[in-house]
N, C-alpha and C positions, 0 to 999 in steps of 0.2 A: 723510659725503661727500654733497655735493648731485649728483642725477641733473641729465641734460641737461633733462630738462623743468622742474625746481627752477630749473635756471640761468636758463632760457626766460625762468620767469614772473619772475625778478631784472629781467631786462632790460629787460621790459614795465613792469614796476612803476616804474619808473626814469623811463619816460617821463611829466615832470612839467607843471602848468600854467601853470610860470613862467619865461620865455625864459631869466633870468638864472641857473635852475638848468640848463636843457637847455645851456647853450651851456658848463657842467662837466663833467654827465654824459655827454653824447655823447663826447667825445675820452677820458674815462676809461671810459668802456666798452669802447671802441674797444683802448686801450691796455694797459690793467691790468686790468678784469676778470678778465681767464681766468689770471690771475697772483696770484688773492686768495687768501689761508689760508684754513682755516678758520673761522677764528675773525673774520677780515677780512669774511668771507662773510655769519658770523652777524652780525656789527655792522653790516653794510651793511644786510642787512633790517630789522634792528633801526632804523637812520635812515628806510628808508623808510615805516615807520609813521608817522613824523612830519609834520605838514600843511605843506605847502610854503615856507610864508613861515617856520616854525620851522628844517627845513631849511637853507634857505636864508642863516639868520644862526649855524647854527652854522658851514657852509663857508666864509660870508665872514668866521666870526672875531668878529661882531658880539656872540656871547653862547657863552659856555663850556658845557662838560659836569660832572660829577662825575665819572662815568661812564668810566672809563680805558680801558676797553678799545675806547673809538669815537677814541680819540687817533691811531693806525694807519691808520685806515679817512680820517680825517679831513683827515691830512697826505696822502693819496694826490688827494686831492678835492681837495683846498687849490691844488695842485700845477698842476692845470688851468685856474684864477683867471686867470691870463696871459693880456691879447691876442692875443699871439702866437700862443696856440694855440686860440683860438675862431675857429672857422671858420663 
């Protein structure tokens, strides 16, 4: 179980250098963060090791995973892609 400070640094880490990912992660943090499994939780950190522009095409769908267990994590990300909900 991640402690409130583990979440913290999730959050921070999140804040990324590429507008086209903030304008995903902002409303997915907002939303579903505090809604993640465990396991959602680990994959999440596990993507944010990844340098931005990598990132970045695997949420837009641009380039796959092998990796099954970021398929979850990934559809939740996917999800916020919409105009609609970039604010």
């Amino acid at each position: 179980m991640y402690t409130q400070a583990e979440m913290n640094r999730l959050r921070w880490q999140s804040r990324r250098g590429l507008l086209e990912l903030d304008l995903v992660l902002k409303p997915f943090l907002e939303h579903d963060f505090e809604h993640l499994s465990q396991a959602e939780l680990d994959a999440y950190q596990d993507l944010l090791l990844l340098p931005d522009n990598d990132l970045l095409d695997l949420v837009d769908g641009k380039t796959e995973t092998s990796e099954s267990r970021f398929g979850p994590i990934l559809a939740k990300l996917r999800r916020w892609q919409s105009p609609q909900f970039q604010q």
